[in-house]
N, C-alpha and C positions, 0 to 999 in steps of 0.2 A: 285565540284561534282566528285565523284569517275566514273570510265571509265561506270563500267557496269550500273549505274544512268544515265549518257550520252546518252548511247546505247540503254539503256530501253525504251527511249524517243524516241525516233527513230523507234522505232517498234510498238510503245503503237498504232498505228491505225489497223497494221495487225494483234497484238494480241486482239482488240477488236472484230475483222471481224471474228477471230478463233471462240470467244466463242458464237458468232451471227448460228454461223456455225449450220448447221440440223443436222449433225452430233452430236453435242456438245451439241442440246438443247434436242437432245431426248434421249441422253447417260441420260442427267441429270432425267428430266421426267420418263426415264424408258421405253419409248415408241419406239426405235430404234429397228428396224429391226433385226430379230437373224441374217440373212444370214447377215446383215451388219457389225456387231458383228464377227460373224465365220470370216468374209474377215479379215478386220482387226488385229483379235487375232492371224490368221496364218501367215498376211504382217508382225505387228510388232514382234512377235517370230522371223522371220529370220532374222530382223532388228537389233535387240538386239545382235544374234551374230557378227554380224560383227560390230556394235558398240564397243561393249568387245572389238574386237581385237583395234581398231581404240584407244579407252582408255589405251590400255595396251602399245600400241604403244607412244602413249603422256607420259604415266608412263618411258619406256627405254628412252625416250631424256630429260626427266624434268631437269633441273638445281639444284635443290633443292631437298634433297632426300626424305623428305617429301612430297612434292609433288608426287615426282615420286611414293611413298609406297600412296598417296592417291588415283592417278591415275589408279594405280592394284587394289586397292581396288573397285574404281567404276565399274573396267572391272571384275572383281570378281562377283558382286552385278548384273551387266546386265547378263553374261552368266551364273551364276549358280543359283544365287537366283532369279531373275526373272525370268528365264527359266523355273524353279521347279514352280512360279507361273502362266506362262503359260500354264504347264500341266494340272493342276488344274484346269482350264477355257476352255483349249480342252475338257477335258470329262466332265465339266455341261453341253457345251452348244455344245457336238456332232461334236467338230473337228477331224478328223481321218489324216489327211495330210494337213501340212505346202503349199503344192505345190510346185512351184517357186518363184522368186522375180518379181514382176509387176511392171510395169515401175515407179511410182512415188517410191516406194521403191529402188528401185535398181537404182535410181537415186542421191539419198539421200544419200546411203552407200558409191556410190561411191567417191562421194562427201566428206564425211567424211574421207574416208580410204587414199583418193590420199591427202587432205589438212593436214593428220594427217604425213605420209610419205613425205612429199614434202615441205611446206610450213614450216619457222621458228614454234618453239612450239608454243608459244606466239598464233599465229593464231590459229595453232592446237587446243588448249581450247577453245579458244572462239568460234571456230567453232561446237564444243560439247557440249558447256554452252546451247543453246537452248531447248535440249533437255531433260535436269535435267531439266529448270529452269519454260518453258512453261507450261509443266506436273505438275509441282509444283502450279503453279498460278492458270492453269484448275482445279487441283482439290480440289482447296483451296475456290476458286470461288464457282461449285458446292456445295461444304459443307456447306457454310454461307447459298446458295439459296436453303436447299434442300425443296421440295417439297413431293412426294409421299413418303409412304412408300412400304418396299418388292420391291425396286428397283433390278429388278434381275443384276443391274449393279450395285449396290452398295459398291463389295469389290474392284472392281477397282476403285470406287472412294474413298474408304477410303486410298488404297495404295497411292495413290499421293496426296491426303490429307493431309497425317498423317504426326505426329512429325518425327517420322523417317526420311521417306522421307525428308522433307524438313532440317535437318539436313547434309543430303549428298551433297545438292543441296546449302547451304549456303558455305560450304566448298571449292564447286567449284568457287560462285562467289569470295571467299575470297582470291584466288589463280590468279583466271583471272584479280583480283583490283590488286593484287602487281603485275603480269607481264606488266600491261598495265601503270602499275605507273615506272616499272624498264627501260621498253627500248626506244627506237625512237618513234615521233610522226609519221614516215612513217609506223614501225609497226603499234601503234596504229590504224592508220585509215585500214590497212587489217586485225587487231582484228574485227574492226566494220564492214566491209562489209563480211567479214564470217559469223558474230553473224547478219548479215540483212538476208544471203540468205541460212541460215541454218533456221532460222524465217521463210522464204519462203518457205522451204521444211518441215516443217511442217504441214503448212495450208493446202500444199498438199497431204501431206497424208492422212491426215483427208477425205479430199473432196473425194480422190480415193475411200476411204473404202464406202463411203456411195455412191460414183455411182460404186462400183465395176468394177474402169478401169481396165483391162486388155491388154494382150497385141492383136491388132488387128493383 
């Protein structure tokens, strides 16, 4: 089995618990909260940019220059093109300001930013891999299950959906299989607990947006 089939396996109960999530079942339904919605679309806008950097960061140490030109590319794709589709989703649904970063968010970045600067590359991706790849399967999930129509969430679920998307997200796994096939098995096992608790920071996000944690 290739690394990230191993890995997959290893998370397949948290990522079940994600899509169990109220968050996830009323995105799907349609039925979610807008102020849930607003939290959310403002946490992960700021998230995105500092993902960007965390990706472009991965892209200057890549080994392979391919890599490294796909890696700009995904940091490309988070701060400009999602961004631009962020906008778009502030004014349907009445955003006027991002805020700050809330603790589950600004937990997650930092988490990215320091494993992306600090950590062998190898780690670096895979601790990014969850993030294409989860989004990918949420919205993949959604799509087979859809139920209502005039989901006023429906363009973000066709975004991570869609063929596109899941073409960038294939990319990534296809990069994190030959790193995890090229180095040490001691790497390998900190690829896999990056890609467990970058998994972890997920589910959290999620949760946050729909109790709208804050900071106390």
């Amino acid at each position: 089995m290739k690394w990230t089939e191993q890995t997959w396996e290893k998370i397949e109960k948290k990522y079940n618990a994600i899509l169990q999530m109220p968050f996830i079942q009323e995105l799907a339904s349609g039925s979610l909260g807008r102020d849930k919605f607003q939290f959310y679309m403002a946490q992960d806008s700021l998230y995105l940019e500092h993902f960007g950097r965390a990706l472009a960061l991965i892209g200057s140490r890549a080994y392979d220059i391919q890599d490294a030109l796909a890696y700009m590319r995904f940091a490309e794709g988070a701060i400009v093109v999602e961004n631009a589709l962020h906008e778009s989703y502030f004014e349907d649904f009445g955003v006027t300001d991002k805020g700050i970063l809330q603790p589950a968010c600004h937990h997650y970045i930092h988490f990215l930013k320091s494993t992306s600067a600090l950590e062998c590359v190898e780690v670096a991706m895979a601790a990014t891999l969850p993030c294409f790849w989860i989004y990918e399967k949420v919205g993949e999930h959604i799509l087979s299950n859809q139920r209502p129509d005039n989901n006023p969430y429906q363009r973000w679920i066709d975004t991570y959906g869609g063929d596109e998307f899941g073409t960038a997200v294939q990319r990534a796994i296809d990069i994190c299989d030959r790193a995890a096939e090229n180095t040490t098995p001691i790497i390998r096992e900190r690829m896999t607990e990056a890609f467990i608790t970058a998994t972890r920071m997920e589910y959290h996000f999620w949760e946050a947006a729909y109790e709208l944690k804050t900071w106390k």
